[in-house]
N, CA, C and O atoms as a GROMACS GRO file, in nm:
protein
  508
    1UNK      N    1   0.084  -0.118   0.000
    1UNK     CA    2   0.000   0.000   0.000
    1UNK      C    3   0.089   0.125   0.000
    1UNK      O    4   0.176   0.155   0.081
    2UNK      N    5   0.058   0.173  -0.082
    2UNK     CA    6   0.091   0.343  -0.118
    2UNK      C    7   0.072   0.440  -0.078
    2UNK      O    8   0.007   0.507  -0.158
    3UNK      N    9   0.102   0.508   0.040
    3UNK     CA   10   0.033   0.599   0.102
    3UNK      C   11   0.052   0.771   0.078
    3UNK      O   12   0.156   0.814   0.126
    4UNK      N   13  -0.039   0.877   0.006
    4UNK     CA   14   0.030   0.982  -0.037
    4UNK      C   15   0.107   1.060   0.080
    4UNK      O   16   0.044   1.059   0.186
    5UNK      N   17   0.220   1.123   0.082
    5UNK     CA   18   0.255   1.209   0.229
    5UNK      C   19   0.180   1.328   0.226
    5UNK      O   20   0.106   1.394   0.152
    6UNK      N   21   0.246   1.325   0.371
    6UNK     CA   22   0.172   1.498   0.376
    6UNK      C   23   0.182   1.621   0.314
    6UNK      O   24   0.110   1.717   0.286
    7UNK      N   25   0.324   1.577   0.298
    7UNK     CA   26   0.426   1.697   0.193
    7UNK      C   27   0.353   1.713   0.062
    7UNK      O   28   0.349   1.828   0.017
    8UNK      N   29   0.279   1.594  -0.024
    8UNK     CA   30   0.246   1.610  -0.095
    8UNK      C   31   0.103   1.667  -0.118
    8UNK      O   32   0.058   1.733  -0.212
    9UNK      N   33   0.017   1.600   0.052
    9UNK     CA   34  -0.119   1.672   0.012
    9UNK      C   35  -0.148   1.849   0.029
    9UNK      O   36  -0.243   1.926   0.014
   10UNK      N   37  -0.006   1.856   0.068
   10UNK     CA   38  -0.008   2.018   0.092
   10UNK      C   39   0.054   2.046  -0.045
   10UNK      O   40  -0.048   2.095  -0.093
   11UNK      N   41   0.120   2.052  -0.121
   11UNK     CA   42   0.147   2.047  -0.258
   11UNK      C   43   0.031   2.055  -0.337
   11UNK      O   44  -0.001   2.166  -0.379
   12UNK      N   45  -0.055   1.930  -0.370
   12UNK     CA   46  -0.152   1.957  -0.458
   12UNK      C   47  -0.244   2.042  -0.370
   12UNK      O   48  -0.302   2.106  -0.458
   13UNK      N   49  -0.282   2.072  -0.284
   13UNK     CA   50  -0.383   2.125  -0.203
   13UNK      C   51  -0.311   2.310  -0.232
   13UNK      O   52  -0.392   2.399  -0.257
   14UNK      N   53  -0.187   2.337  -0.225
   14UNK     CA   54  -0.175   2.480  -0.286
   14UNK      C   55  -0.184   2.482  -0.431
   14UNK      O   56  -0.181   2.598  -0.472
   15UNK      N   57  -0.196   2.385  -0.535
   15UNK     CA   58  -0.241   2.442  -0.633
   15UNK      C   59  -0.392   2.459  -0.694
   15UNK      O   60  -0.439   2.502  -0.799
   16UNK      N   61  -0.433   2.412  -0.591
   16UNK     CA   62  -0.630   2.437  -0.608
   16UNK      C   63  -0.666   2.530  -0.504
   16UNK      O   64  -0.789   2.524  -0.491
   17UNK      N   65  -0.605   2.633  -0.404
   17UNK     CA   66  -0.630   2.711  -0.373
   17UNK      C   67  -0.592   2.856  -0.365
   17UNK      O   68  -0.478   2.877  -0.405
   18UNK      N   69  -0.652   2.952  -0.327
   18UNK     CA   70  -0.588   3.082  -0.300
   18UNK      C   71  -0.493   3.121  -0.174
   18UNK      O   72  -0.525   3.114  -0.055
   19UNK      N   73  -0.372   3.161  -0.227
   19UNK     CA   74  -0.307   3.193  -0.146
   19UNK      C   75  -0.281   3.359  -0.149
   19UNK      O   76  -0.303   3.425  -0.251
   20UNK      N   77  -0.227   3.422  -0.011
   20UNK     CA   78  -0.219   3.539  -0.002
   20UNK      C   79  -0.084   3.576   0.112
   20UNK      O   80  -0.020   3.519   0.200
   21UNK      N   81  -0.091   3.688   0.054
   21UNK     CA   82   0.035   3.727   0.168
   21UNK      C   83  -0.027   3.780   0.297
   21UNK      O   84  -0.150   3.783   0.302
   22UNK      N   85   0.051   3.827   0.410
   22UNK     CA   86   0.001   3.889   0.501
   22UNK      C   87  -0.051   4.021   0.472
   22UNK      O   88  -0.151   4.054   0.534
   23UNK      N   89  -0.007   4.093   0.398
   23UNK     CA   90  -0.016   4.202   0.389
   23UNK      C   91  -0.157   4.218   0.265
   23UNK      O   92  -0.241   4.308   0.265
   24UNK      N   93  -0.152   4.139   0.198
   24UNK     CA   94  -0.286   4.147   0.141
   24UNK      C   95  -0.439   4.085   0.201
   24UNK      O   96  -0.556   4.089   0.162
   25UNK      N   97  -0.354   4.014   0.338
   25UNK     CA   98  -0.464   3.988   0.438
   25UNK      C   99  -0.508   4.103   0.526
   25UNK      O  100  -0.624   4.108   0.568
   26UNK      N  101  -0.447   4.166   0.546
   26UNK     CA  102  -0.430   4.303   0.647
   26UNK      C  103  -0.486   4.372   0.570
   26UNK      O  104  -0.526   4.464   0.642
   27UNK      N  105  -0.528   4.400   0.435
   27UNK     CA  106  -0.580   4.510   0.370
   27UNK      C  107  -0.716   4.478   0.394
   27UNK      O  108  -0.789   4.556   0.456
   28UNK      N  109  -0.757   4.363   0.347
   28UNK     CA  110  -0.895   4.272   0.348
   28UNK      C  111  -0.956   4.272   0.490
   28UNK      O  112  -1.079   4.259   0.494
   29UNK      N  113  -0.915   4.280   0.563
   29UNK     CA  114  -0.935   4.292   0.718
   29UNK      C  115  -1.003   4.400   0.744
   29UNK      O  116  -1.122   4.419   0.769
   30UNK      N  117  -0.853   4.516   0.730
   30UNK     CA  118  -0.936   4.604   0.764
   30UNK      C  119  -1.033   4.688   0.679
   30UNK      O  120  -1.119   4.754   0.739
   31UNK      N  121  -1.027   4.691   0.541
   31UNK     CA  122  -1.178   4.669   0.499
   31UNK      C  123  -1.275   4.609   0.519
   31UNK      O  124  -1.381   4.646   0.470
   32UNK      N  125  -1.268   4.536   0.572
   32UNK     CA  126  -1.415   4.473   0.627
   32UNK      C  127  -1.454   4.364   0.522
   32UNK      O  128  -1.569   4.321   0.510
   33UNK      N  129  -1.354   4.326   0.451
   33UNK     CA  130  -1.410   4.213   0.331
   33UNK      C  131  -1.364   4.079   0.376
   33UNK      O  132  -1.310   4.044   0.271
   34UNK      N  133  -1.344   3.958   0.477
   34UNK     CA  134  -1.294   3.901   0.516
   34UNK      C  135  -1.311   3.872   0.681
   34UNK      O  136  -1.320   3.962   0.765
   35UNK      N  137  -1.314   3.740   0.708
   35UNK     CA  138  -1.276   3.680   0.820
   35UNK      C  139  -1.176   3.599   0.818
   35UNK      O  140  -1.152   3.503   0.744
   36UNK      N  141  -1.086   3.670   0.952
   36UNK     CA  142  -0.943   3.558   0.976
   36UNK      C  143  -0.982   3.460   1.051
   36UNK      O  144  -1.097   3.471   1.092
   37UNK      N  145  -0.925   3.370   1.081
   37UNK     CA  146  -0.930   3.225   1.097
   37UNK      C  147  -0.827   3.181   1.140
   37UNK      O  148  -0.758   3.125   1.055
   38UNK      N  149  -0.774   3.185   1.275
   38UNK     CA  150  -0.672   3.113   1.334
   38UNK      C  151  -0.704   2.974   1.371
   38UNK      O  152  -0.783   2.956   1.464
   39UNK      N  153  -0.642   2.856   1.300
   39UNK     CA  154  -0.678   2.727   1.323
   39UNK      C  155  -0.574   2.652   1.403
   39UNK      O  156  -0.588   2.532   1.424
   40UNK      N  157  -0.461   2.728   1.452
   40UNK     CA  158  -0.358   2.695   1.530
   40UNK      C  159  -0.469   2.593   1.634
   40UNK      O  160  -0.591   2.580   1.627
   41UNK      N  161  -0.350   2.520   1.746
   41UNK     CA  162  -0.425   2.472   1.818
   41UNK      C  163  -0.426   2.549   1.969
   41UNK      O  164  -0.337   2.634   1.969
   42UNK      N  165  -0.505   2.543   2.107
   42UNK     CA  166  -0.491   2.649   2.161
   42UNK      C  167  -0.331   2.690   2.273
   42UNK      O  168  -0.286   2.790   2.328
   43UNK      N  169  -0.294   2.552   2.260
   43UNK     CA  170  -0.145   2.583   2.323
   43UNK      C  171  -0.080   2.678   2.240
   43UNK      O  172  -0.002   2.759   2.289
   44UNK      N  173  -0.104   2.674   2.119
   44UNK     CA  174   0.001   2.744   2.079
   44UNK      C  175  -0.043   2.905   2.048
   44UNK      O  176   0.033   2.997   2.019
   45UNK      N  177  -0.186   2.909   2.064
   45UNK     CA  178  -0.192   3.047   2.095
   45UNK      C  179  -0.177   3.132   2.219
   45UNK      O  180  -0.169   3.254   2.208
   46UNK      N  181  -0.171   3.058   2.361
   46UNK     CA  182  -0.137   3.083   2.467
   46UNK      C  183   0.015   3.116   2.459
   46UNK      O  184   0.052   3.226   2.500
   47UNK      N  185   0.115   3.021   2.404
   47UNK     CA  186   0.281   3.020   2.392
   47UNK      C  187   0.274   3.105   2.285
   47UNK      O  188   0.346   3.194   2.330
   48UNK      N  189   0.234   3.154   2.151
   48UNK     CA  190   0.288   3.240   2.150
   48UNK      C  191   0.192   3.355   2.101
   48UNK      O  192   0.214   3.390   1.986
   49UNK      N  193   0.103   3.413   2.157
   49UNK     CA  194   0.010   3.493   2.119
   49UNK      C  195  -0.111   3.521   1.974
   49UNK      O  196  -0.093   3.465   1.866
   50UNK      N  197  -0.194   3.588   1.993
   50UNK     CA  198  -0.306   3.607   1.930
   50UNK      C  199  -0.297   3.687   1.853
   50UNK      O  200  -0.245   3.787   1.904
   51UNK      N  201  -0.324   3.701   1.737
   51UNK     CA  202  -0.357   3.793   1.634
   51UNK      C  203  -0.507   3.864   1.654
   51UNK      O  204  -0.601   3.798   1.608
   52UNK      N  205  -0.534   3.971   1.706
   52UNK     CA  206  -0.621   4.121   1.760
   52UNK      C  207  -0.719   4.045   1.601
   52UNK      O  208  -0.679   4.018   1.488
   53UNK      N  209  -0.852   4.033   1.666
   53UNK     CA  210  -0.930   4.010   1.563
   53UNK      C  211  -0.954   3.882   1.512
   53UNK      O  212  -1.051   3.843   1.448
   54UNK      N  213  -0.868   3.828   1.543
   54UNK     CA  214  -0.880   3.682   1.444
   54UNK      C  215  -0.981   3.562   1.530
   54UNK      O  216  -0.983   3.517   1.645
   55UNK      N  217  -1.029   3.551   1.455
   55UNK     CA  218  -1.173   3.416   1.527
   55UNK      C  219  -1.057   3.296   1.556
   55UNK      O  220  -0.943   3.303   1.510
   56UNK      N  221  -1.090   3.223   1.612
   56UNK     CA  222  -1.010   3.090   1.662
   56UNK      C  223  -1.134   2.984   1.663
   56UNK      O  224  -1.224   2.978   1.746
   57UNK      N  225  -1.110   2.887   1.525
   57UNK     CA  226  -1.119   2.785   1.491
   57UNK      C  227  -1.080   2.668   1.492
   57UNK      O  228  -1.054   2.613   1.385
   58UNK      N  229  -1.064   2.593   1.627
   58UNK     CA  230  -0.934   2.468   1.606
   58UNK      C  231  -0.910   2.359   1.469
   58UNK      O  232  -0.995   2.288   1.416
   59UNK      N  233  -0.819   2.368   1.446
   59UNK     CA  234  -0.823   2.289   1.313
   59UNK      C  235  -0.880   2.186   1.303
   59UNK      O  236  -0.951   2.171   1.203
   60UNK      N  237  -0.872   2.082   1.397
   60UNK     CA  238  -1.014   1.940   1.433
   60UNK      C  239  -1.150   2.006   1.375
   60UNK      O  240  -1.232   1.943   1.309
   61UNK      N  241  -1.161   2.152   1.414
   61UNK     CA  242  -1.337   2.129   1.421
   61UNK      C  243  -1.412   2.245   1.304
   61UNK      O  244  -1.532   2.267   1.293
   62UNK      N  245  -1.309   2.304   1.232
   62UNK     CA  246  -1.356   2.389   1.112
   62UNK      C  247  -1.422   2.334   1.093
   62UNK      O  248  -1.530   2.344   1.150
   63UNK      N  249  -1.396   2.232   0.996
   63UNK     CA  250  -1.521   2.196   0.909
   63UNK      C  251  -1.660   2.152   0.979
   63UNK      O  252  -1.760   2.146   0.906
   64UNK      N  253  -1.671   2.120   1.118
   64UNK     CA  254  -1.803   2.089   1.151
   64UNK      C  255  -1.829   2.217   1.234
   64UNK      O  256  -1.937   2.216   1.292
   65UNK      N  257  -1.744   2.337   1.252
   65UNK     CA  258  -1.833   2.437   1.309
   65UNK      C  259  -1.898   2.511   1.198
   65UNK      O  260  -1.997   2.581   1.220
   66UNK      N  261  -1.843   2.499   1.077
   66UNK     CA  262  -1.848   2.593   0.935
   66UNK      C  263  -1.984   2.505   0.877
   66UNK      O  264  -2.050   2.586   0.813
   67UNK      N  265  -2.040   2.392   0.876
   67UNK     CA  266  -2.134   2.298   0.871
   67UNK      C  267  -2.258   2.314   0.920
   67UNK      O  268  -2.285   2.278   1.035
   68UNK      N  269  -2.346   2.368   0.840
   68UNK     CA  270  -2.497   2.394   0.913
   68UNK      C  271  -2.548   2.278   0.971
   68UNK      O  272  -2.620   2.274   1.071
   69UNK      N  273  -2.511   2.194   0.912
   69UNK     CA  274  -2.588   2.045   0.865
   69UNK      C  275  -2.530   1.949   1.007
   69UNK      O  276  -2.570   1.835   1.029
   70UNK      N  277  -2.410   2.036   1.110
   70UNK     CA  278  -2.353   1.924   1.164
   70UNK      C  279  -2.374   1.979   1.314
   70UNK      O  280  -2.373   2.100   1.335
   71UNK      N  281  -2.396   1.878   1.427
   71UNK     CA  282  -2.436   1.880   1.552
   71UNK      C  283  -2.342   2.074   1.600
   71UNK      O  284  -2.392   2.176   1.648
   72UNK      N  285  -2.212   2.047   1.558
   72UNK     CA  286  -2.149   2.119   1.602
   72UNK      C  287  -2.115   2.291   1.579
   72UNK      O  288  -2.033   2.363   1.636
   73UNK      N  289  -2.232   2.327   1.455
   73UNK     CA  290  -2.196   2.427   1.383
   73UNK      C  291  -2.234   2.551   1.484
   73UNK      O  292  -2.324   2.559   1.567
   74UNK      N  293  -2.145   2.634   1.452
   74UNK     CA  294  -2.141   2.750   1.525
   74UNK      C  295  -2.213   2.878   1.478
   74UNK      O  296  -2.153   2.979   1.443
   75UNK      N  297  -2.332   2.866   1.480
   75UNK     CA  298  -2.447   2.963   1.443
   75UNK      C  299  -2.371   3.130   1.459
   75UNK      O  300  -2.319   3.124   1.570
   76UNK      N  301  -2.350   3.231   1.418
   76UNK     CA  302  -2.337   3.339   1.360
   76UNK      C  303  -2.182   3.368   1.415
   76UNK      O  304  -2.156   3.471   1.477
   77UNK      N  305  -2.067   3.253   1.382
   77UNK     CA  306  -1.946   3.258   1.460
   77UNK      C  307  -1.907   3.361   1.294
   77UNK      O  308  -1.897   3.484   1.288
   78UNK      N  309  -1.902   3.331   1.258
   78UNK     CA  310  -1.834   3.436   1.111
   78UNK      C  311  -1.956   3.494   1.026
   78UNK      O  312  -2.064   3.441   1.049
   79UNK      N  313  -1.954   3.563   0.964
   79UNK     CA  314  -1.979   3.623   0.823
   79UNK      C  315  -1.970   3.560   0.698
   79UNK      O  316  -1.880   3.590   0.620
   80UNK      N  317  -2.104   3.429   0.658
   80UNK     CA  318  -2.034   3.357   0.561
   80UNK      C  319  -2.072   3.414   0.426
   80UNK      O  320  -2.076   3.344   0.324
   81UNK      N  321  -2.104   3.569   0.430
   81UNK     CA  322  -2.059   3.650   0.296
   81UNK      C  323  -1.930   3.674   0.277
   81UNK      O  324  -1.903   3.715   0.164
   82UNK      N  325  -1.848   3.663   0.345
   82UNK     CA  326  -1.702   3.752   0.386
   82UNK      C  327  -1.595   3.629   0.307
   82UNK      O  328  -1.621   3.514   0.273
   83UNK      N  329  -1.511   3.682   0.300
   83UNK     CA  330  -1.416   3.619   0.234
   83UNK      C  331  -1.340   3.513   0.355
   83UNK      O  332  -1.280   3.586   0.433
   84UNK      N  333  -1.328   3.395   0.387
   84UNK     CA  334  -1.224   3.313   0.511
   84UNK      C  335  -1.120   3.350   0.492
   84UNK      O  336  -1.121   3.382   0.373
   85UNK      N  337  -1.039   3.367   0.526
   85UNK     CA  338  -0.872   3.317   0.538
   85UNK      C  339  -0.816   3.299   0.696
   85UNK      O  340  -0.815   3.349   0.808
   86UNK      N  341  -0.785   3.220   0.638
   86UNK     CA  342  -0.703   3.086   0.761
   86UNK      C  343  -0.542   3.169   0.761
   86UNK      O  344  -0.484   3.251   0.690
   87UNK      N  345  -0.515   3.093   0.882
   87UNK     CA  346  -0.352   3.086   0.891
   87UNK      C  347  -0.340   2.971   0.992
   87UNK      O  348  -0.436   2.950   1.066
   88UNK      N  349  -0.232   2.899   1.000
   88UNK     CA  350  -0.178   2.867   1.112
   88UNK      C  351  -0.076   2.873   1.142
   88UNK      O  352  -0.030   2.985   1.118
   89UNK      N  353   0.033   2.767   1.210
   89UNK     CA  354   0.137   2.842   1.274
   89UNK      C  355   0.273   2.898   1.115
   89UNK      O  356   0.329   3.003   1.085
   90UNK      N  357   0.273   2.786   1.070
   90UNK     CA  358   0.343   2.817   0.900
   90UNK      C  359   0.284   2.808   0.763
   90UNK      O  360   0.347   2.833   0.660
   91UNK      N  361   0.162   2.770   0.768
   91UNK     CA  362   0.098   2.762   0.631
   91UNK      C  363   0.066   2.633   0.558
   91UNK      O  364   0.014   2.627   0.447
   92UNK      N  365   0.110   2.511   0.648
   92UNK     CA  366   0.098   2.378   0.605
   92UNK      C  367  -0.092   2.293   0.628
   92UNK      O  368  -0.168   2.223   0.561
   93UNK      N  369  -0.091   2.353   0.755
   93UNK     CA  370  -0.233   2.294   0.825
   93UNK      C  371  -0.329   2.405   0.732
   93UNK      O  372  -0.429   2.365   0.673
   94UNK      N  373  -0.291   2.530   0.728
   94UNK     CA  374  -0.429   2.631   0.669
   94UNK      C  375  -0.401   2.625   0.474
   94UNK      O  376  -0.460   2.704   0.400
   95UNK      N  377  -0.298   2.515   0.417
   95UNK     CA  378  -0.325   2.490   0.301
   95UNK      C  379  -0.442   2.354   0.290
   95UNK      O  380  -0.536   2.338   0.212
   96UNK      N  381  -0.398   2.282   0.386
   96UNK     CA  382  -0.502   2.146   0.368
   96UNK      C  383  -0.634   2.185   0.450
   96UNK      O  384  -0.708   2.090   0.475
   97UNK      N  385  -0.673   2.306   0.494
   97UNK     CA  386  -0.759   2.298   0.569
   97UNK      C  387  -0.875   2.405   0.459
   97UNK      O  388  -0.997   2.395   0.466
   98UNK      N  389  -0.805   2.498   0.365
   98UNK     CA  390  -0.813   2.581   0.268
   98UNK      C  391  -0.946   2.492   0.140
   98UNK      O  392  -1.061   2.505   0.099
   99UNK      N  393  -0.801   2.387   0.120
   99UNK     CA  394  -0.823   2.281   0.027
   99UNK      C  395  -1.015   2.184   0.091
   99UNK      O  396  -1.112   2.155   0.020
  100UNK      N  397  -0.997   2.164   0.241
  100UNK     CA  398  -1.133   2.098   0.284
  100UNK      C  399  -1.220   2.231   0.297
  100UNK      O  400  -1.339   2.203   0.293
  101UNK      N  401  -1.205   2.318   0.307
  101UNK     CA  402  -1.348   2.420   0.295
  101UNK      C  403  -1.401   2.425   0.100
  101UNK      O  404  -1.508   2.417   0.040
  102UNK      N  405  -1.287   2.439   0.068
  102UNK     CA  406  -1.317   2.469  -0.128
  102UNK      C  407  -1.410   2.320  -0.135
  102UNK      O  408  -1.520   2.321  -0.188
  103UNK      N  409  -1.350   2.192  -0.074
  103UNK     CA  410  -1.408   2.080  -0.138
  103UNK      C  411  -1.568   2.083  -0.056
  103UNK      O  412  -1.662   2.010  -0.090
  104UNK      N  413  -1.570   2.144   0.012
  104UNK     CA  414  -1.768   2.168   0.098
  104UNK      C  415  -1.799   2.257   0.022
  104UNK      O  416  -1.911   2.281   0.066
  105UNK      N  417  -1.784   2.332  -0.066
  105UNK     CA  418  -1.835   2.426  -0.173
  105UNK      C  419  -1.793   2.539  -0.139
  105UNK      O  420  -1.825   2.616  -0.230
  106UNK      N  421  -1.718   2.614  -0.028
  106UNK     CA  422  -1.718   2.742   0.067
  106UNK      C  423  -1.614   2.786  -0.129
  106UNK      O  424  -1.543   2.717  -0.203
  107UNK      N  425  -1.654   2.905  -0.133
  107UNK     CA  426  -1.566   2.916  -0.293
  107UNK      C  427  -1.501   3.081  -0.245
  107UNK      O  428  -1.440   3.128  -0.341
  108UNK      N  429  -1.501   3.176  -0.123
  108UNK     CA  430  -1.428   3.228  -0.112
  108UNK      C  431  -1.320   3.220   0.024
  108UNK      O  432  -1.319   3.282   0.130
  109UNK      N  433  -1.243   3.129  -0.024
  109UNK     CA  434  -1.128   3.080   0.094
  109UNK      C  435  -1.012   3.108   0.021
  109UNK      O  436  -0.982   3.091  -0.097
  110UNK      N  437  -0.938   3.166   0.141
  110UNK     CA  438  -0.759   3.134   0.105
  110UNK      C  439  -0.719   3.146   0.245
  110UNK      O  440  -0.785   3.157   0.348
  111UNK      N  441  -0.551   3.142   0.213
  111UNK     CA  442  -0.505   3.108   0.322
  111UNK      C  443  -0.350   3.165   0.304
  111UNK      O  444  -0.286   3.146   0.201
  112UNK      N  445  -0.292   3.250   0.434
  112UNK     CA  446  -0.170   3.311   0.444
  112UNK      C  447  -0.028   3.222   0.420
  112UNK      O  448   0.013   3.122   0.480
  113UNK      N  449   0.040   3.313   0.286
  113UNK     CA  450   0.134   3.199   0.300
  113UNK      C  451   0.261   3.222   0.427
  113UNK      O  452   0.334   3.321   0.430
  114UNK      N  453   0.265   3.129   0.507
  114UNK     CA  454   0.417   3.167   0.583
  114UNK      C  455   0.320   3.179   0.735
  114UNK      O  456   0.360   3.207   0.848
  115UNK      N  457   0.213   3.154   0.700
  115UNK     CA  458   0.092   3.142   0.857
  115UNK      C  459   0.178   3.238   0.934
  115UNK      O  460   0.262   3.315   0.888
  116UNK      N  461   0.138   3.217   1.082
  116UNK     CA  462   0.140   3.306   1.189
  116UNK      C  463   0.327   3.373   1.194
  116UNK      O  464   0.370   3.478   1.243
  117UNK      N  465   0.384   3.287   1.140
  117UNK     CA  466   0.545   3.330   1.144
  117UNK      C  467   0.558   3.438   1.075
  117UNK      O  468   0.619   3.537   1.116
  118UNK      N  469   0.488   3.427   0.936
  118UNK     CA  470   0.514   3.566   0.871
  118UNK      C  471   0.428   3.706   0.894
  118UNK      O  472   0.444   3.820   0.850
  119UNK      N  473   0.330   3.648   0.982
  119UNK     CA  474   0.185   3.745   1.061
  119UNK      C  475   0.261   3.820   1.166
  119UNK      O  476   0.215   3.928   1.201
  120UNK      N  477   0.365   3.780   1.217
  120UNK     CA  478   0.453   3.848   1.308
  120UNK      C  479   0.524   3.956   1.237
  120UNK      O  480   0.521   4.060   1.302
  121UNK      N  481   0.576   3.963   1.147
  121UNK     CA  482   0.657   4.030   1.094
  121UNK      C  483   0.546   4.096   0.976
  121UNK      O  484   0.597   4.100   0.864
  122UNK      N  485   0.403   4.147   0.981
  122UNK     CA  486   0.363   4.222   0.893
  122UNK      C  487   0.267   4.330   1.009
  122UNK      O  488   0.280   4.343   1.131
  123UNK      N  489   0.186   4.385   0.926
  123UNK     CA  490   0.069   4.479   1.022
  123UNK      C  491  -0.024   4.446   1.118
  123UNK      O  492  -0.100   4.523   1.178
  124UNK      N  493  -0.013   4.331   1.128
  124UNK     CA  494  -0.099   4.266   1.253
  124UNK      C  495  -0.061   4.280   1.364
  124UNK      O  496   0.057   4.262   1.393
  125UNK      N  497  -0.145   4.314   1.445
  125UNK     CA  498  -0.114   4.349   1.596
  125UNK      C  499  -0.135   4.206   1.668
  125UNK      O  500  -0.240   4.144   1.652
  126UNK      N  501  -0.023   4.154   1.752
  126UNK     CA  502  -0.044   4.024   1.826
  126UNK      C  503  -0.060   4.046   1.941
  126UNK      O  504  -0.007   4.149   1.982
  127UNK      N  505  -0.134   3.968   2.033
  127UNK     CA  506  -0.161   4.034   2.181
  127UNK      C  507  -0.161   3.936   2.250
  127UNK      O  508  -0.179   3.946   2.371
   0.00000   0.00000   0.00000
């Protein structure tokens, strides 16, 4: 048995989605066209802080809080006119997680390349 890696499902999974920089996330923000999406898990937003604004989604449970249809969905947690974008801690988890919202039909998703590492070093305020 053949098993694909991970390396690879993040590979094909960035070429069927939108990717963005920080800084073209930060524009979208603060226009008001967009919800961020921190899917980190919560240790690691405790160790190393929060991005001011950003909803916290654990990566386990996007897809069934984003899910009308599922026990777990989170009735008016986002704006599902608004554009998603994800990050997590480097951009590996919010490409395959990018890739499972596009495949539920969600058709305006992307996701930061360089996740929360490169969110440090742009206009986002971390707290």
């Amino acid at each position: 048995m053949k098993i694909t890696s991970s390396a690879e499902l993040v590979s094909n999974a960035l070429k069927e989605i939108k990717t963005i920089t920080p800084d073209e996330a930060y524009l979208k923000i603060i226009e008001g066209k967009s919800n961020l999406i921190d899917i980190r898990d919560i240790r690691e937003l405790q160790k190393e802080g929060r991005v001011e604004g950003a909803h916290h989604i654990p990566r386990g449970m996007l897809e069934f809080w984003l899910d009308p249809e599922s026990a777990y969905f989170k009735e008016g947690k986002l704006n599902q006119d608004k554009e998603i974008i994800l990050f997590c801690a480097g951009g590996l988890r919010s490409a395959l997680a990018a890739k499972s919202l596009q495949d539920m039909g969600f058709e305006k998703i992307s996701h930061i390349d360089g996740g929360f590492g490169a969110i440090r070093n742009s206009k986002f305020k971390i707290v």
